[in-house]
C-alpha positions in Angstrom: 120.3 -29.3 195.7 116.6 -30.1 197.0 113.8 -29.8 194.0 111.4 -27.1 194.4 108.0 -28.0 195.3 105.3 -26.8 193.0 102.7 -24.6 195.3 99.6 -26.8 196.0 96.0 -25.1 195.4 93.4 -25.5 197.8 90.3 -27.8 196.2 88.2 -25.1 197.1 90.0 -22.7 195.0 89.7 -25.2 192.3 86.2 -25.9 192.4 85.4 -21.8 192.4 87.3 -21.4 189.3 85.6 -24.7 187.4 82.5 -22.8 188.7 83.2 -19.8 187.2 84.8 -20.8 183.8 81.8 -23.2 183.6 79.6 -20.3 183.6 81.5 -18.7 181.3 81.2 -20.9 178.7 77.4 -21.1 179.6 77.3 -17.5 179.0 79.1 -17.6 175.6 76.7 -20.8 174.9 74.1 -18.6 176.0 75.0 -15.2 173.6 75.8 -17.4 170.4 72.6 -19.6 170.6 70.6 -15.6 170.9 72.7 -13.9 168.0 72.1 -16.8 166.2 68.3 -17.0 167.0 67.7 -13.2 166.5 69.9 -12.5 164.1 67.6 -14.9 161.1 65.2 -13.1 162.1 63.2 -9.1 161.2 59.9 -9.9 163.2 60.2 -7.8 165.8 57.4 -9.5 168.1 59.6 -13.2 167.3 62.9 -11.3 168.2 61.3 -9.9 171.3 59.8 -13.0 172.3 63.1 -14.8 172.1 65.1 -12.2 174.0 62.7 -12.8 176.7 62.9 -16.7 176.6 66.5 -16.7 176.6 66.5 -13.7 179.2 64.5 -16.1 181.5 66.8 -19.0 181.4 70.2 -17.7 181.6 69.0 -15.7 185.3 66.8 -18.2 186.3 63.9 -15.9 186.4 60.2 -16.5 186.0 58.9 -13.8 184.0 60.2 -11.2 181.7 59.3 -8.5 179.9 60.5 -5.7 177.0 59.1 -2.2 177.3 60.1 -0.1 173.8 60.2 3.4 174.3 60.4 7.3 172.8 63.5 8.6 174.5 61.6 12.3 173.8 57.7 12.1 173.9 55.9 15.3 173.1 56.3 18.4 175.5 54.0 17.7 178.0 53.4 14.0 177.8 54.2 11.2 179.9 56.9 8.8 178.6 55.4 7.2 175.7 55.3 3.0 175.2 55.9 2.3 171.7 55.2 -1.6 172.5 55.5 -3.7 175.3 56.3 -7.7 174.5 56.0 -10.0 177.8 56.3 -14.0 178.6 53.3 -15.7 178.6 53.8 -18.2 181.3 52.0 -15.2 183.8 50.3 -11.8 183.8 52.2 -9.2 182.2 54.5 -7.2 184.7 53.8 -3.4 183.2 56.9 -0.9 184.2 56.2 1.5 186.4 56.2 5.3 184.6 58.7 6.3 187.6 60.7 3.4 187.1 60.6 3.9 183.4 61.5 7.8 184.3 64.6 6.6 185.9 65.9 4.0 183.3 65.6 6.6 180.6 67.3 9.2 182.8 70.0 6.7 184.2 70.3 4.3 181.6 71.9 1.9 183.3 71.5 -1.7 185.3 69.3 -1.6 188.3 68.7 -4.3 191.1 66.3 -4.3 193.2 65.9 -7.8 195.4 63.4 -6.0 198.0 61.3 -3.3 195.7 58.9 -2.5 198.4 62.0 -1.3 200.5 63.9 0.1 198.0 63.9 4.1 198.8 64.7 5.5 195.0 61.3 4.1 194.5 59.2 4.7 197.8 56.3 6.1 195.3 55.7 3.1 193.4 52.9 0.7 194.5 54.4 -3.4 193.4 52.4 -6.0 193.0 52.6 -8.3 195.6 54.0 -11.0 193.3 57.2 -9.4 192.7 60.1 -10.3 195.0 62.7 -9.6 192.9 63.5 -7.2 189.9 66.0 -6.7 187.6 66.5 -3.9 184.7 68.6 -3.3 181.9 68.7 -0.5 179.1 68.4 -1.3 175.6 70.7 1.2 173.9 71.5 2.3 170.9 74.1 4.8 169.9 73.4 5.8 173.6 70.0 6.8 173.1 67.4 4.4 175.3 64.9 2.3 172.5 63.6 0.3 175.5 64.0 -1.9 178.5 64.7 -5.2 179.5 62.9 -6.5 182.6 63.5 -9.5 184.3 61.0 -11.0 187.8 61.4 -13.3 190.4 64.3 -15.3 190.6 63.4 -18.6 190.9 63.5 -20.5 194.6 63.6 -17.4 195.5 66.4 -16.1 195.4 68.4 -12.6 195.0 69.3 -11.4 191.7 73.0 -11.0 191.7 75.9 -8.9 190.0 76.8 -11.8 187.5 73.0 -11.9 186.8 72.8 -8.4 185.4 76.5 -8.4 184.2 74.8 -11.1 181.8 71.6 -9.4 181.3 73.4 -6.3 180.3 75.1 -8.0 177.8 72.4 -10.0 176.2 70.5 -6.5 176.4 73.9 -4.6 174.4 74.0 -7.4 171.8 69.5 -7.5 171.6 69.2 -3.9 171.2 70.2 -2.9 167.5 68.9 -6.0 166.1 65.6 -4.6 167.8 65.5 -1.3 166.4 67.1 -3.0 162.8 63.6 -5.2 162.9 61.4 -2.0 164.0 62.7 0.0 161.1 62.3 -2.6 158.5 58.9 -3.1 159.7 58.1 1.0 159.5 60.0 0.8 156.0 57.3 -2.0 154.8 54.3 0.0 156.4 55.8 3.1 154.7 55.9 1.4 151.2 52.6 -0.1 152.0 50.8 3.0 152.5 52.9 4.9 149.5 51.0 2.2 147.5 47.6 2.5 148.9 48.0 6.2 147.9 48.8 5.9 144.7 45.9 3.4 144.8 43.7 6.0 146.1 45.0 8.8 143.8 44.1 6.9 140.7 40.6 5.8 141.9 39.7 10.0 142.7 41.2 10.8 139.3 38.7 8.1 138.2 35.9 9.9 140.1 36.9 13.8 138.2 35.5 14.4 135.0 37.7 13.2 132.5 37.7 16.6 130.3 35.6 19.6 129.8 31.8 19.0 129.4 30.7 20.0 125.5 27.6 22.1 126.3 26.1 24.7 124.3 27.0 28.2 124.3 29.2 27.7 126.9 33.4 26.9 127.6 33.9 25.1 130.3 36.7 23.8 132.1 38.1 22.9 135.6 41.2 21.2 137.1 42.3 20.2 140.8 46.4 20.0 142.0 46.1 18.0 145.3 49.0 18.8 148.0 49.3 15.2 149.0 48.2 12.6 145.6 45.2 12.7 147.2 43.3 15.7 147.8 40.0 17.1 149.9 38.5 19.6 146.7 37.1 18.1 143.9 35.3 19.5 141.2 32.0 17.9 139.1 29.7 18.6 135.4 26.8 16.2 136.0 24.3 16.5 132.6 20.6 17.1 134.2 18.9 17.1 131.2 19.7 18.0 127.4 19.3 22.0 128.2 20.9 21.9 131.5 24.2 21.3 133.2 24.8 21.2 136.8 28.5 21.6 138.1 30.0 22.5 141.4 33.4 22.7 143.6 34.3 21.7 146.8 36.8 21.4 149.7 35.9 19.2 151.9 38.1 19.6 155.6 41.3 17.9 156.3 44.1 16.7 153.6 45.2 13.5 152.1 43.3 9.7 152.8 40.5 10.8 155.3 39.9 14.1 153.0 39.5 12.0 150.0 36.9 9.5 151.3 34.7 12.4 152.6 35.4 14.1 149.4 34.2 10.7 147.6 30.8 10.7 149.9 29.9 14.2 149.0 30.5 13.7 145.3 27.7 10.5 145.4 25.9 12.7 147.6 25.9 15.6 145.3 25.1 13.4 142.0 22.4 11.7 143.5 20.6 14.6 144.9 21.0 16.9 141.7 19.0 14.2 139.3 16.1 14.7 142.4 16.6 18.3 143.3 15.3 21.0 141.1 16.1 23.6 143.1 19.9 24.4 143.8 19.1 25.4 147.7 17.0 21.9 148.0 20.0 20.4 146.5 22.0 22.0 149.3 19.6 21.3 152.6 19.3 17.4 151.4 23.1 17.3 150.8 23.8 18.6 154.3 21.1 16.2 155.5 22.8 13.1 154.5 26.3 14.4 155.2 25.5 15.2 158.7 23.7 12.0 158.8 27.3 9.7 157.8 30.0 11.5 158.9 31.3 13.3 162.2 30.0 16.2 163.0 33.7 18.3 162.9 33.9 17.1 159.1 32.1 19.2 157.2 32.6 20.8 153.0 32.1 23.9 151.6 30.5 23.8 148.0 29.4 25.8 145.0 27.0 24.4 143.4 25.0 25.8 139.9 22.9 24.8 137.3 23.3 26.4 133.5 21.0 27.0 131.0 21.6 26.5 127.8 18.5 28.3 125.9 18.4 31.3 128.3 22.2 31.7 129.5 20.8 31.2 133.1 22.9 30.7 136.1 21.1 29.3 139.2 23.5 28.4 142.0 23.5 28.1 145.9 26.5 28.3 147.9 27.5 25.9 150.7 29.7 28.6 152.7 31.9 28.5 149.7 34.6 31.6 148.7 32.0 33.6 147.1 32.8 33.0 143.1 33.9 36.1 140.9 31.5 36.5 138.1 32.7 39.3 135.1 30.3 40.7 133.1 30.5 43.7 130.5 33.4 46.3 131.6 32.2 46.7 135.3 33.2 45.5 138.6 32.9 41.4 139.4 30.2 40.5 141.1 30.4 38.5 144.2 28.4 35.4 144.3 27.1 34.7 147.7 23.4 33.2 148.0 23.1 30.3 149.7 23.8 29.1 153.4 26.8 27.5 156.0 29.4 24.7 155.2 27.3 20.7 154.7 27.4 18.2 157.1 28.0 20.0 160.2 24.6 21.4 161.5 21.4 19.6 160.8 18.6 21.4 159.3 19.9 24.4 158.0 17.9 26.4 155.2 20.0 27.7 152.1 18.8 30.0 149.6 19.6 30.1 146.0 19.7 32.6 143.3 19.3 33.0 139.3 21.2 35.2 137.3 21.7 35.7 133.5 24.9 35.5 131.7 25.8 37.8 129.0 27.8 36.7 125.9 31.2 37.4 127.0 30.3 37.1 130.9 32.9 34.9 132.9 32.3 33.1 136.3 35.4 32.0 138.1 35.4 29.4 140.7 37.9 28.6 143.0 39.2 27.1 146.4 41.0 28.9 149.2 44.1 26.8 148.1 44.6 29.3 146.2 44.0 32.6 148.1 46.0 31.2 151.0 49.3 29.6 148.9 51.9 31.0 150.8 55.0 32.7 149.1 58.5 31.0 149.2 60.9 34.5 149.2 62.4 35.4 152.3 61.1 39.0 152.0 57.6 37.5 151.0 57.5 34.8 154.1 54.6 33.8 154.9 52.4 36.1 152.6 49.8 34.3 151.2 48.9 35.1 147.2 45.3 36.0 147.9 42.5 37.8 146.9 44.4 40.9 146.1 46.5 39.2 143.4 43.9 36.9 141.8 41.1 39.5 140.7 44.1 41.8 138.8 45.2 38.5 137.3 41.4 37.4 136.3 40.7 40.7 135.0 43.7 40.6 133.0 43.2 37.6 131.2 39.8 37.3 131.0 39.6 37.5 127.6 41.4 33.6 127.6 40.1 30.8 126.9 38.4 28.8 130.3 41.2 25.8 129.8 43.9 29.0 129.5 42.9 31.5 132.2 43.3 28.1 134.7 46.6 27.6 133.4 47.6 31.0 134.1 45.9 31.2 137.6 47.8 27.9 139.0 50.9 29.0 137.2 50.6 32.2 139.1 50.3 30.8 142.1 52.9 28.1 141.6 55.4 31.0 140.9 54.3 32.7 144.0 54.8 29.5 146.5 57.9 29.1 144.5 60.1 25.7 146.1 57.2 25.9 149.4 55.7 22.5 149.2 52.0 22.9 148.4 50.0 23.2 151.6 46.4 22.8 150.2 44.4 21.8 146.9 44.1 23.9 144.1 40.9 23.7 142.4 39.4 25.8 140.0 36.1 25.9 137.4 35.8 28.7 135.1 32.5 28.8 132.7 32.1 31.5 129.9 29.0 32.3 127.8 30.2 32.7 124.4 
């Protein structure tokens, strides 16, 4: 019985498979060496630089490139580059928005070896330095965070299925870490800017009067309830001289940071101008002089602004296109206070006119800002019904008889209720002065 002969393999069939199992370990080389580079890392620039670097070397490629994306930019936009991170050893390749168009619709491997004859993409104008191209999604949870673009092989040659089998898998195993890094970073900025709020939110509290102003023959008192720590109304007593107090409320355009530091440039304004002023409407037209002068024209503040008398029980005031203030006296209808002129800051040379009235013992002046007009109610059947005008005077005329410090307790309480769980949409601000 002859022994059987064992088949005998061709040398060329040898050599392929050493070839490919010596890629193979190449290509597990290649993936550890990038998990382990990437994954010490939560710079997302440092991870996006190494992708790139070890991108370039396992294709043989000259230049590479990472394009991060929003999968959904706003209704009407083109797709929007979040950040684009590219090798430095030549100009940065930018991805076409049609190219871009078709990874986030496709989201999938593309090869293109010829991109001037490549028909899916007849509209797009290449640079004359690119031979070769070669694409790959970064995905997460199948949602597209970006792409991974690789140029010009090198001695020019083709791109080829191995190549973007292995670019698709360093792209799979780059992509979370990515968007892990990006999120970390956004979590920092958040914290970041939570403490420069409440930086900024102690500094105006600073800047507010730190309690009602003791001046005779007169209760005063005022508060402000930002929407966002930081707030746009502010409210001011600034002592003129030993018979006379000026004071004044404001709401200044926008909300949060920018609000505030406009709000902060009008109360310097204000205080400087009222020791210089003696007239509340010349107070007014330099305010809106300056205020034109240092800020854009579309910011802009409404203010009330008044001087009291102590001897006489005068009022003399000017209003900046202000709510008009209610002002109670004796058993009759409030009167409206409206004398002065338009908003500050945005129109240059304006006149305003001012106004003096006298306060009677008992008389009550109650200022306020449209945060509390237009609070919106939180019931389903009340949605979108704003407390207003027609539910503050019955509440004022109610309680008039309160103390200042009280009836503004009342009033934001009021309004509070009425909002209900509706986050607060504007500042609340309030002064209320009696002559006692």
């Amino acid at each position: 019985m002859s022994e059987q002969r064992k088949p005998v393999i061709p040398p060329e069939v040898l050599e392929k498979e050493n070839l490919r199992l010596k890629r193979a370990v190449e290509e597990l080389a290649t993936l550890n060496d990038l998990a382990r580079a990437i994954g010490a890392s939560l710079d997302t620039q440092e991870i996006m630089n190494t992708i790139i670097r070890r991108s370039l070397r396992a294709v043989n490629a000259e230049q590479g490139v990472i394009t991060l994306v929003d999968e959904k930019p706003e209704p009407g936009m083109k797709t929007l580059i979040r950040t684009v991170q590219a090798s430095s050893e030549r100009e940065a390749f930018h991805l076409d928005q049609i190219l871009l168009g078709w990874m986030l619709h496709n989201k999938k491997p593309l090869v293109m070896n010829k991109p001037g004859e490549d028909e899916r993409f007849r509209g797009v104008r290449w640079e004359a330095s690119i031979h070769s191209l070669l694409c790959v999604p970064l995905l997460v949870k199948s949602a597209l965070i970006g792409v991974l673009t690789v140029c010009n092989k090198k001695l020019e040659e083709d791109f080829t299925e191995e190549d973007m089998r292995l670019l698709a898998i360093i792209a799979a195993q780059s992509a979370q870490v990515i968007e892990n890094a990006r999120l970390y970073e956004e979590e920092k900025a958040l914290l970041r800017m939570r403490e420069e709020v409440r930086f900024a939110t102690e500094i105006q509290l600073e800047l507010l009067p730190k309690g009602a102003p003791d001046f005779a023959g007169f209760d005063i008192a005022g508060a402000t309830i930002p929407a966002r720590g930081v707030g746009g109304d502010y409210y001011d007593f600034i002592p003129v001289d030993e018979g006379h107090l000026a004071f004044c409320l404001g709401d200044v355009t926008g909300k949060g940071l920018p609000a505030a530091l406009l709000m902060a440039n009008l109360q310097a304004t204000i205080r400087g101008q009222t020791l210089v002023s003696g007239r509340p409407s010349e107070c007014m037209e330099r305010s809106n002089e300056l205020l034109h002068r240092s800020t854009d024209p579309v910011k802009f503040a409404t203010l009330f602004y008044g001087i009291l008398g102590s001897g006489d029980g005068s009022l003399w005031y000017s209003s900046a296109g202000h709510d008009q203030p209610y002002l109670f006296s004796g058993s009759g209808e409030p009167v409206r206070l409206a004398a002065g002129g338009m908003m500050l800051g945005a129109i240059p040379g304006l006149p305003y006119q001012d106004e003096k009235v006298r306060l009677s013992p008992g008389d009550l002046l109650v200022v306020f800002s449209d945060g509390i007009t237009e609070a919106m109610a939180e019931s389903d059947e009340e949605v979108g019904e704003q407390f207003g005008e027609e539910r503050l005077l019955p509440l004022l005329e109610a309680n008039r008889g309160e103390s200042a410090e009280r009836l503004i307790q009342i009033v934001v309480e009021a309004v509070q209720k009425h909002a209900g769980k509706r986050e607060q949409s504007d500042d609340i601000t309030l002064v209320v002065v009696r002559r006692t």
